[in-house]
C-alpha positions in Angstrom: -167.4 115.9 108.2 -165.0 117.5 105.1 -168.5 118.7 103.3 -169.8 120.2 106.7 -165.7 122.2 106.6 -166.0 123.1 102.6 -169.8 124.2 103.5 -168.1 126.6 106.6 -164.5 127.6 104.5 -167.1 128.8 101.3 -169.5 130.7 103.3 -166.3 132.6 105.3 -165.0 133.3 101.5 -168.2 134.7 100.2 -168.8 137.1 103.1 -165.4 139.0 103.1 -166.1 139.3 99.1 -169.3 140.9 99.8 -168.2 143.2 101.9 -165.3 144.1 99.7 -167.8 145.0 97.0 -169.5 147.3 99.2 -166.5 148.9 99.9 -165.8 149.3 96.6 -168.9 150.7 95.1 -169.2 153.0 97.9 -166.1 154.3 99.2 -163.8 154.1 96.1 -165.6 154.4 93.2 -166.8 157.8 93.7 -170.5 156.7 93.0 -173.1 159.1 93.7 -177.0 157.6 94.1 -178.3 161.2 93.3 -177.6 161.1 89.8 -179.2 157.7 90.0 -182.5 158.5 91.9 -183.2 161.4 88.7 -181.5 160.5 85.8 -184.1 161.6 83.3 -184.2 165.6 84.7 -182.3 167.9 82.5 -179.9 168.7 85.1 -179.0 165.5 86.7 -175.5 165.0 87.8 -174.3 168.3 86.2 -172.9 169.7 90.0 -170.7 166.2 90.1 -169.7 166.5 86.8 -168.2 170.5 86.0 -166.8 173.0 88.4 -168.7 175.5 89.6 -167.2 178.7 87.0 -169.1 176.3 84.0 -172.4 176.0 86.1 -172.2 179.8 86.8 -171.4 180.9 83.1 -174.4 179.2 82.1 -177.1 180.0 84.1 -175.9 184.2 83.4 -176.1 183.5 79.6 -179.4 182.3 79.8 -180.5 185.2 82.1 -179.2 187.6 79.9 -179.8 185.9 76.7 -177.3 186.1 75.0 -176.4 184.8 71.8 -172.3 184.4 71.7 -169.8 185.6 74.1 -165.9 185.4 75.3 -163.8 184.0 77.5 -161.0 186.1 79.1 -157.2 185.0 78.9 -156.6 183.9 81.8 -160.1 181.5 81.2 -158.6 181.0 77.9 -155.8 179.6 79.4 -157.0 176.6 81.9 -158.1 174.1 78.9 -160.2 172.3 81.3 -162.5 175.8 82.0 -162.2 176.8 78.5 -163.6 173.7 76.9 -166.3 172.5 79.4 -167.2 175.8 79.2 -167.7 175.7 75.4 -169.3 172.5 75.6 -172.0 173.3 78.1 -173.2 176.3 77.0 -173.7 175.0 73.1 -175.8 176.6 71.3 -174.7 179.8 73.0 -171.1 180.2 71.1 -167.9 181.3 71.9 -166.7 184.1 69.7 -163.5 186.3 69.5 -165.3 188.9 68.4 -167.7 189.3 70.9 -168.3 191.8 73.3 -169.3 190.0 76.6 -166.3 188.6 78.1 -166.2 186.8 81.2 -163.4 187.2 83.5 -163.1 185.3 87.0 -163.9 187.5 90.5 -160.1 187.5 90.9 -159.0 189.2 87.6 -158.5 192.5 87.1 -160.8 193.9 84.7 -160.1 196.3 82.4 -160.9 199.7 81.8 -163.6 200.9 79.4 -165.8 197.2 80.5 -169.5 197.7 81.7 -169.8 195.0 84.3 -173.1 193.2 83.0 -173.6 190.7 85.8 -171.5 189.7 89.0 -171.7 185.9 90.1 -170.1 184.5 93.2 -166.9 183.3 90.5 -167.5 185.0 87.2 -168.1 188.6 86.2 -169.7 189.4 82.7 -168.6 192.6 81.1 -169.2 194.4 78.1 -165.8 195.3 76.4 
């Protein structure tokens, strides 16, 4: 009779553990399974990892081919933009001297810029 209770007691144990691991992997772990089900595509996970001002700058520096560009000051100034930002779009480089600036939809840009390209959160001008 005790093994037929330690048999019941370890098998109640084991399913609330279970189901706590489930929880945990799914709910609060902030797993995604589509950066699992393609993980060799060049672009896999990049919309979970960087905001969406990063995606944008890259994909309107490889349409207009550029070869280094700027970031405005109020970009300059939110490190986490600014770096990711650097980082992503490597080889394409960031340079102070450069002409192409971008400046997010709700600056104010200034006079004497060409607007280049307008995305749905950056602008690239020609300063």
């Amino acid at each position: 009779m005790p093994e037929v209770k330690i048999k019941k007691f370890k098998f109640f144990f084991i399913i609330p553990c279970v189901i706590q691991l489930f929880y945990i992997f799914y709910f609060r772990s902030g797993f995604q399974y589509e950066i699992v089900k393609n993980p060799f595509n060049k672009n896999a996970g990049i919309s979970h990892a960087l905001s969406v001002e990063v995606i944008e700058a890259n994909s309107i520096l490889k349409k207009q081919k550029v070869i280094d560009f700027n970031l405005s000051e109020v970009l300059k100034k939110d490190t986490y933009l600014y770096q990711r930002t650097i980082e992503f779009n490597y080889p394409i480089r960031i340079s102070e001297s450069s002409k192409l600036i971008f400046f997010l939809n709700t600056e104010k840009i200034p006079n004497g810029c060409k607007i280049i390209e307008i995305g749905k959160y950056l602008t690239l001008t020609e300063c």
